[in-house]
C-alpha positions in Angstrom: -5.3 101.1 -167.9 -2.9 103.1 -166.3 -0.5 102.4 -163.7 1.0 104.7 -161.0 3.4 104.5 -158.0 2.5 106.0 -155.2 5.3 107.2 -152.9 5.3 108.4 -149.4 7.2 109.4 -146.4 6.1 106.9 -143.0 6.1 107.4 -139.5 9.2 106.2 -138.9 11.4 108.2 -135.9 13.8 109.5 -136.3 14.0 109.0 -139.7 11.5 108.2 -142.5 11.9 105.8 -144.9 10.5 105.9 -148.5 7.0 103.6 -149.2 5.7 102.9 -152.7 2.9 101.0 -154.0 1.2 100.7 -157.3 -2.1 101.2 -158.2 -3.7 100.4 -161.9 -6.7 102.3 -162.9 -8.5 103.8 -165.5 -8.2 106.9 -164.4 -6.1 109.8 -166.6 -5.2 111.3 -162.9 -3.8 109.3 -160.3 -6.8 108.7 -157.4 -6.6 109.4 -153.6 -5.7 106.2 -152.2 -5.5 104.1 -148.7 -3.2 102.2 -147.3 -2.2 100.1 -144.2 -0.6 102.8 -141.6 0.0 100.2 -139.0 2.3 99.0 -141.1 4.5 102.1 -141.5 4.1 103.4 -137.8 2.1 105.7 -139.0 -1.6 104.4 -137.4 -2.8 101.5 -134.5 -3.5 98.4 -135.3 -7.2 98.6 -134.8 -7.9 101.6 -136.8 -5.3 101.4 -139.7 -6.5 103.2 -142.6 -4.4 105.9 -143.8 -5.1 108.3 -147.3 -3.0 108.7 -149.8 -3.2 112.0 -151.8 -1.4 112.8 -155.1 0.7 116.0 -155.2 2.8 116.0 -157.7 2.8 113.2 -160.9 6.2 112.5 -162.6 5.9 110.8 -166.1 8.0 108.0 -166.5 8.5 106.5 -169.9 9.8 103.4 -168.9 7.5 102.0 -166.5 4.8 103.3 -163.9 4.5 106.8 -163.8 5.7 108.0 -160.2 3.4 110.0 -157.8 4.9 111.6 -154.7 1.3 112.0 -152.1 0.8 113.3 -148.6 -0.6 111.4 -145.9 -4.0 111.9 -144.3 -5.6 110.0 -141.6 -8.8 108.4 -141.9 -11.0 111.5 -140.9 -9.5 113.5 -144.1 -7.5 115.5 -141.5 -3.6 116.3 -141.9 -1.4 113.3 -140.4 1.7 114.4 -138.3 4.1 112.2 -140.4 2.8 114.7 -143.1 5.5 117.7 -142.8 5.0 119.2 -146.2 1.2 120.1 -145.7 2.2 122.4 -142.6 5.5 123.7 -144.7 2.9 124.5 -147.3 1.0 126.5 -144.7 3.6 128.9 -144.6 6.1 129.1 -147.8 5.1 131.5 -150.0 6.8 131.6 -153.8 9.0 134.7 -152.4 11.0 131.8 -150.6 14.1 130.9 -152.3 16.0 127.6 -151.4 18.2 125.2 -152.8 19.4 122.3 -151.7 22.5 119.9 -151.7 21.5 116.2 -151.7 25.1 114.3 -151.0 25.3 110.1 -151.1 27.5 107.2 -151.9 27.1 104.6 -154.9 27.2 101.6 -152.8 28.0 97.8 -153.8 24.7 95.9 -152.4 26.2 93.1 -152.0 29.0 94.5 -149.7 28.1 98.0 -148.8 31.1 99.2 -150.1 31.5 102.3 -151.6 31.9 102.2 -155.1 35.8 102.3 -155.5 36.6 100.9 -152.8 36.9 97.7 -153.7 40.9 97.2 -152.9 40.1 99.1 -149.7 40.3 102.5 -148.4 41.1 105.0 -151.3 43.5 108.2 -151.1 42.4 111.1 -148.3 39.6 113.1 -149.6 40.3 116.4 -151.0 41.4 115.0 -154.4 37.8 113.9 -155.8 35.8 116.9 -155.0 34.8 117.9 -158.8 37.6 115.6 -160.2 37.9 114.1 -163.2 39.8 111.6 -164.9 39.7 107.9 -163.6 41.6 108.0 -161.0 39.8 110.4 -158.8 36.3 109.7 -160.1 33.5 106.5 -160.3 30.3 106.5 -161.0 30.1 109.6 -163.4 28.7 107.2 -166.0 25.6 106.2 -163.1 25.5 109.5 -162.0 25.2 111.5 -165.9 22.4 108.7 -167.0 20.4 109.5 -163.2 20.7 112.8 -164.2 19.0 112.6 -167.2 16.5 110.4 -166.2 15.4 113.0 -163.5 15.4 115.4 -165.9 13.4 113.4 -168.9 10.5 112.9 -165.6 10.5 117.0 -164.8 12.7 116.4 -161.6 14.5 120.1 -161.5 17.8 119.4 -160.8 20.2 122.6 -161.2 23.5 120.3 -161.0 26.0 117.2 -159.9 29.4 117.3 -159.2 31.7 114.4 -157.9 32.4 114.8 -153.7 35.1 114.9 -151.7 35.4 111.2 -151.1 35.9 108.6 -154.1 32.2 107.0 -154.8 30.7 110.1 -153.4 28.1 112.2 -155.6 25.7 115.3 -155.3 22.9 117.0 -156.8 22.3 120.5 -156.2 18.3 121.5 -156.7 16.9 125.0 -156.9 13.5 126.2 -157.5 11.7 129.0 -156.6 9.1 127.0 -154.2 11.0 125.6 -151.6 7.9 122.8 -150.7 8.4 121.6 -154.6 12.3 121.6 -154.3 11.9 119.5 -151.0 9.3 116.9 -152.7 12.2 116.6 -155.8 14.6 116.2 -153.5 13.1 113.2 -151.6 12.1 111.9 -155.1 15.2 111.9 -156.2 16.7 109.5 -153.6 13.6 107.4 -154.0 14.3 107.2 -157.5 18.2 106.6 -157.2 17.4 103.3 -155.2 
């Protein structure tokens, strides 16, 4: 048996959160699947069922491997949560885009910002690309994240720290800008 996690974008206005789920099967390829869409605003109550459908399969080493899907609604048509079917409609391989993705290491406890422990740091400026301990954390989270993107085939073309002290980002660049979305929303699913 195999097992995969499925992970999705929902309905959710105006921002969508990540879903997951985990499906074991038999199967070499990860399945079309259903799920609940009344549960992530993304159908009515009475007529719920929402498809799954895998679009790109990362293979993780330690643990499920990760699937990022699109959504379809029951009738096999395109759902509107689903953004990157209609992007696909249109992007051709002559597109070129890259993307910054910027974010704090928080505490989850607190919410804090990592370094900020004894308060509010120094003005920014100082940690943008710094190194040294005092104007960098989290380099030691941020190099094993990197490689563990890497080791699943998520393209990332680079991470610097920010301009604020906890503050990270990853720069991705491929040649497909639909792919180089889809890594980029699997990253920050896979940072959590």
């Amino acid at each position: 048996m195999k097992t995969y996690e499925y992970i999705w974008l929902d309905g959710y206005q105006p921002e969508p959160m990540m879903r997951s789920k985990v499906k074991a099967t038999a199967d070499e390829t990860p399945p079309d699947w259903s799920f609940d869409g009344s549960s992530t605003q993304q159908a009515e109550g009475g007529s719920s069922d929402c498809l799954l459908l895998p679009v790109q399969t990362y293979s993780n080493p330690d643990g499920h491997d990760l699937v990022m899907t699109q959504v379809q609604s029951a009738d096999h048509t395109t759902h509107p949560s689903n953004h990157r079917a209609a992007a696909a409609e249109v992007v051709t391989d002559e597109w070129w885009f890259g993307f910054e993705q910027e974010y704090f290491f928080t505490d989850p406890q607190t919410g804090e910002p990592l370094g900020w422990e004894d308060g509010e740091p120094r003005e920014q400026g100082e940690y943008y690309c710094g190194v040294g301990a005092g104007n960098v954390v989290g380099r030691e989270i941020s190099d094993v994240h990197l490689q563990a993107c890497l080791d699943m085939g998520i393209t990332l073309t680079g991470t610097n720290a920010e301009v604020a002290l906890g503050q990270w980002e990853y720069v991705f660049t491929l040649v497909n800008s639909v792919s180089t979305a889809m890594h980029s929303s699997f990253f920050m699913s896979f940072k959590k």
